[in-house]
C-alpha positions in Angstrom: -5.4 -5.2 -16.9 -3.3 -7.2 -14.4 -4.9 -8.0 -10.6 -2.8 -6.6 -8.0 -2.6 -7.8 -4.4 -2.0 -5.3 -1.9 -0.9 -6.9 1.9 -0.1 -4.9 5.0 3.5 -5.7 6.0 3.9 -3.5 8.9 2.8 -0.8 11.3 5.1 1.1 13.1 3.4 3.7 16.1 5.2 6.7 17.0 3.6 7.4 20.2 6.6 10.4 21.4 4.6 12.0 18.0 1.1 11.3 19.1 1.8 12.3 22.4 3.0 15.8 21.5 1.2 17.2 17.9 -2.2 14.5 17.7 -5.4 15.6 19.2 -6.9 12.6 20.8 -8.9 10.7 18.6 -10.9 7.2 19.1 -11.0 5.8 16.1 -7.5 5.0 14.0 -6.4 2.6 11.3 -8.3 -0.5 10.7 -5.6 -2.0 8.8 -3.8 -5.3 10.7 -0.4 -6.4 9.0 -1.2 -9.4 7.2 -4.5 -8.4 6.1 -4.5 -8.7 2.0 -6.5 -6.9 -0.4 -6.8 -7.3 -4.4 -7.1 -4.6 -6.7 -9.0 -5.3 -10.2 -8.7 -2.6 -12.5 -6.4 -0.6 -11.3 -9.6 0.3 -8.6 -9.4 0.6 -4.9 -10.5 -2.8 -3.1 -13.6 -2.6 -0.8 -12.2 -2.3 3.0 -8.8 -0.5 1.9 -8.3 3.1 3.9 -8.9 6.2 1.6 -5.8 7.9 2.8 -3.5 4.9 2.0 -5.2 4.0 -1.4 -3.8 8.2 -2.3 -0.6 6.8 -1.6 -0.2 3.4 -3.7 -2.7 4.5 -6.4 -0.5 5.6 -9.1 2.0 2.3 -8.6 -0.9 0.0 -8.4 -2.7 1.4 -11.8 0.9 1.0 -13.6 1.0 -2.4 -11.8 -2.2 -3.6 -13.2 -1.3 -2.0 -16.5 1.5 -4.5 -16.8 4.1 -1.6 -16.2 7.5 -2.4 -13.3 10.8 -1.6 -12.8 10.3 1.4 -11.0 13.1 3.6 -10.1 15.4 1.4 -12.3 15.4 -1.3 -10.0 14.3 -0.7 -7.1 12.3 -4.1 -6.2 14.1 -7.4 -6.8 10.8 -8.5 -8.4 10.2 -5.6 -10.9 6.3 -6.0 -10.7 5.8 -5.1 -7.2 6.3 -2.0 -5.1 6.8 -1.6 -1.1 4.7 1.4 -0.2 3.6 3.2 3.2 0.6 5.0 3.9 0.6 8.9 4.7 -0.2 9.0 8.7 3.1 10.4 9.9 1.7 9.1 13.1 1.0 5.2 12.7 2.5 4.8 8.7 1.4 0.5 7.8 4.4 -0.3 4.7 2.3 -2.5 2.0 3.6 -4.8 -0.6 2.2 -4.5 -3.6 3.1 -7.1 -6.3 0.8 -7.9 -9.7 -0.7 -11.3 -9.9 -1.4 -13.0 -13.4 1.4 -10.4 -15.3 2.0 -11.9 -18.6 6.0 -10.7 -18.5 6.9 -13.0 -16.0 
């Protein structure tokens, strides 16, 4: 199986969302864009939100099963995937891309 690196490209905060449907809450997202993580194993890294790991899982374990071109061409590099988490409030979009693929 293929490593795959996982990095936070962006956060984007809807606060007019927030505002109106969120109960107030005091802890949020740990994530920062830039932060990276690496997945071995198809497995979610240490430090990596449950909620967004649901999200990437199944594109990272085809990712570090060697597997790409998803959506018939979706990604100009076939053996990564741009992916945002599921808090409709404060989604973060992360690029996933497999290191050490033996197809490239």
């Amino acid at each position: 199986m293929k490593q795959v690196r996982i990095t936070a490209m962006r956060q984007t905060v809807y606060r007019d969302l927030m505002a109106r449907y969120e109960n107030p809450i005091e802890h949020t997202c740990d994530i920062r864009v830039g932060q990276t993580f690496i997945s071995t194993q198809g497995q979610r890294p240490p430090g990596l939100c449950e909620s967004a790991w649901e999200s990437m899982r199944p594109f990272v374990e085809a990712l570090a099963r060697g597997e790409g071109n998803f959506y018939d061409g979706w990604m100009r590099d076939p053996y990564s995937a741009m992916i945002s988490c599921n808090d409709g409030f404060r989604p973060v979009s992360f690029y996933l891309e497999a290191i050490e693929t033996d197809n490239r």
